[in-house]
N, C-alpha and C positions, 0 to 999 in steps of 0.2 A: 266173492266181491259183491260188497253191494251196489246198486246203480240209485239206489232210491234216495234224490236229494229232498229237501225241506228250502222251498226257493223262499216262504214266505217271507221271508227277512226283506226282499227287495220287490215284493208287492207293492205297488202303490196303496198310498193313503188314500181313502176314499171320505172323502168331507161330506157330510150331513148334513143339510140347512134346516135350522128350525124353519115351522112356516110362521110365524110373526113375520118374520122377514118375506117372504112372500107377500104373503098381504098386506105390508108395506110399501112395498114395491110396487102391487098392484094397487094401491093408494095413490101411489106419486105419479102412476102412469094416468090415471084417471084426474087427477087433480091439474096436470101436463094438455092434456085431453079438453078441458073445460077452459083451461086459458087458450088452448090454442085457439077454439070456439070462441072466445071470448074477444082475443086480437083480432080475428076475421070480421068483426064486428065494428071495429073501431077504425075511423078512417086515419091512416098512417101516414098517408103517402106511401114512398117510396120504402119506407121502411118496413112494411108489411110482411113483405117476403123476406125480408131477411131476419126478422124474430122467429117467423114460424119455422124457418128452419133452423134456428137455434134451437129453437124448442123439440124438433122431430130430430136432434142430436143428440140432445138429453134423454130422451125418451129411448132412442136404440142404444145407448150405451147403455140405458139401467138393462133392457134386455140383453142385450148381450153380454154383460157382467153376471147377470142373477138367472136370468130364466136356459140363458145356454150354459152355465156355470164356470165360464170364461175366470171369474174372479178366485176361482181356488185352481185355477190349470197350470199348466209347466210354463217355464217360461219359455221353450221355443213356443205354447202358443200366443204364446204375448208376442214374442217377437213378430210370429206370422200376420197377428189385427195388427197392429202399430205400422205395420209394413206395409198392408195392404190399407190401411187405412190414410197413410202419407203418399201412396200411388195416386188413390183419390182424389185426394186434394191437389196434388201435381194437374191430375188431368181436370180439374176445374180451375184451377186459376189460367193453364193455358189455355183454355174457350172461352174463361171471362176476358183474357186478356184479346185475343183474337174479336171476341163479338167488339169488345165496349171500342176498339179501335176504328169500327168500321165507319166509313163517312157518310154513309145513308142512315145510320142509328138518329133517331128522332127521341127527345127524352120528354 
């Protein structure tokens, strides 16, 4: 009786990133980088803080898609960022909603 299987059939794929794509990335992140510096610079108002964290949104999704290789993963790990990532935002709109109610906020 043999015991000896051949499982490779049900190995995972394992995806290869050329690096263009890297240095791509690391292009967008630098270029992300410069505007951020650049908005910081620019009186907004109010609106200051809320670009730059557009921007530091952009900037963690390309990392997290390219440099964690989120972007070729399974989909339970998709499920898991999307999930944790919609907790996140639960828990900031309840503290925006809490703080901007308060009666002492001065704007």
């Amino acid at each position: 009786m043999d015991d000896a299987h051949d499982y490779s059939e049900h190995a995972p794929t394992h995806h290869v990133t050329n690096l263009p794509v890297y240095f791509a990335v690391f292009a967008a992140l630098m270029v992300f980088t410069l505007l951020t510096v650049a908005v910081s610079r620019v009186s907004l108002g109010s609106l200051n803080t809320p670009i730059a964290l557009g921007i530091a949104v952009i900037k963690a999704t390309l990392v997290i898609l390219y440099f964690m290789h989120v972007i070729h993963s399974t989909r339970l790990t998709w499920v898991v960022i999307i999930a944790s990532v919609l907790w996140l935002s639960m828990l900031f709109v309840l503290t925006f909603a809490d703080y901007l109610t308060r009666s002492w906020l001065i704007y």
